[in-house]
C-alpha positions, 0 to 999 in steps of 0.5 A: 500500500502506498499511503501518503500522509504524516503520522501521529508522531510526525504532527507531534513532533512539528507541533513541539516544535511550534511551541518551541519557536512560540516560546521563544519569540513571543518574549522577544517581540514584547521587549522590542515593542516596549524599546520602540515605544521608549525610543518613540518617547525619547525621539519627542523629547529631543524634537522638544528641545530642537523646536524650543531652539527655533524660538526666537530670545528663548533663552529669556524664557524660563520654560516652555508648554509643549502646545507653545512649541507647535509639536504634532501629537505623537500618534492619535491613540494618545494625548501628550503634555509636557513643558521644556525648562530653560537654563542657562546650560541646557533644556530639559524637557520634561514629557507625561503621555496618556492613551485614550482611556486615561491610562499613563503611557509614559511620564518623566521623571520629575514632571511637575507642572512649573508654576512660573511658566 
């Protein structure tokens, strides 16, 4: 008899090994996917400081809101608030992300709304 087919112990086998490549990269793929949203936040920040830059005497400012700076939101599924501080050495920006269900996505350490701004 010429059968044509797979065993039993073959689609075990072909199953197991799907398991093993699941297990695998299903952790993998978590990891890059916070990465990316981490680097999505950084990547704003540094467009922060490179738009309070563009304005002209900002150096006379002490900080910035991020609705002055002009910035496009970061995709529409969040909403995003920030401030960018002025010294005389550097800008800091400071950045808090929710989604649409009010959930933090990202916040900054130290955000702290500035009275002086």
């Amino acid at each position: 008899m010429d059968r044509k087919g797979f065993t039993l112990v073959e689609l075990i086998a072909v199953l197991v090994l799907i398991a093993i490549v699941s297990m695998l990269t299903i952790p993998a793929l978590g990891n890059l996917r916070k990465n990316n949203n981490e680097k999505e936040f950084t990547t704003y920040m540094d467009m922060m400081v490179s738009y309070t830059k563009t304005i002209p005497n900002y150096r006379k400012k002490s900080c910035l809101y991020l609705n002055n700076l002009g910035l496009k939101p970061i995709n529409e599924s969040m909403s995003c608030d920030g401030y960018v501080t002025i010294s005389e050495n550097s800008i800091t920006p400071f950045l808090y992300c929710k989604d649409v269900n009010g959930n933090d996505l990202y916040k900054t350490n130290g955000y702290l709304k500035p009275n002086n701004c």
